[in-house]
N, C-alpha and C positions, 0 to 999 in steps of 0.2 A: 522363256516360253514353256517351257520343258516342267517346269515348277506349277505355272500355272496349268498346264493339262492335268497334273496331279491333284492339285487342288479343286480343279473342276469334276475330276474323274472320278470324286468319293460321291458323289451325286447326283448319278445317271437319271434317276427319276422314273425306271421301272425294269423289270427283273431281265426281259431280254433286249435292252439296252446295253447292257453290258458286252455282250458277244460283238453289237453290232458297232461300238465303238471301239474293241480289239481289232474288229477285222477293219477300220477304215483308219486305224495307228499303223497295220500292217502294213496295208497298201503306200499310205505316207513314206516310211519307211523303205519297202522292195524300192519304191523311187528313187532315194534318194539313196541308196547304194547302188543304182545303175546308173546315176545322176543324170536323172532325166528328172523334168519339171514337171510334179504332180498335175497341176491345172493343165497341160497339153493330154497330158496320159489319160487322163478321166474325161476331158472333154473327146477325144477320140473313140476311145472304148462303150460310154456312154447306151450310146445308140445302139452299138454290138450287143452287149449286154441285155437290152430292153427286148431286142429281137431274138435273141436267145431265150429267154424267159416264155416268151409269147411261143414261141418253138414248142419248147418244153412243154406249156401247157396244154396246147394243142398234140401233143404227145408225136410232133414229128423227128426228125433222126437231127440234132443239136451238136452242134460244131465243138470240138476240144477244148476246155473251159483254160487249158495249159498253154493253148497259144496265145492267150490275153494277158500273162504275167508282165511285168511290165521288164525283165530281160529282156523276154524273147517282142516282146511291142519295142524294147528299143533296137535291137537286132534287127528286126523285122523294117523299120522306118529310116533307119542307118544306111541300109542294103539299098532303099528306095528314092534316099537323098543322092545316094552316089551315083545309082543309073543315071539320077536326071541330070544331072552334072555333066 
């Protein structure tokens, strides 16, 4: 796999492509050193994110972009499996 994202990766197909396929190798990555499963992580945060956005636009006060790492999303979700236990 790892071969092929190289080989795909010489070919973004426009200039600020590039950033935005860094930043979503990153994400892959924070995951999978906190081993947690990207698809739960991004399906959760998702919607956060959108409303954040919409936040920001609206120029009102936007929640800590540093609680959404996905450590502290698995920290955070760990804490909240064990309450309900």
């Amino acid at each position: 796999m790892v071969a092929l994202i190289r080989k795909n990766s010489l070919y973004l197909g426009a200039d600020s492509a590039g950033p935005r396929f860094a930043a979503c190798l990153s994400i892959l990555r924070s995951c999978r050193l906190a081993r947690i499963n990207p698809a739960d992580y991004l399906t959760d945060i998702t919607p956060t994110l959108i409303r954040w956005r919409q936040r920001q636009r609206a120029r009102l006060p936007t929640p800590d972009l540093a609680d959404l790492t996905p450590k502290r999303w698995a920290a955070e979700r760990h804490d909240s499996i064990r309450s309900a236990c």
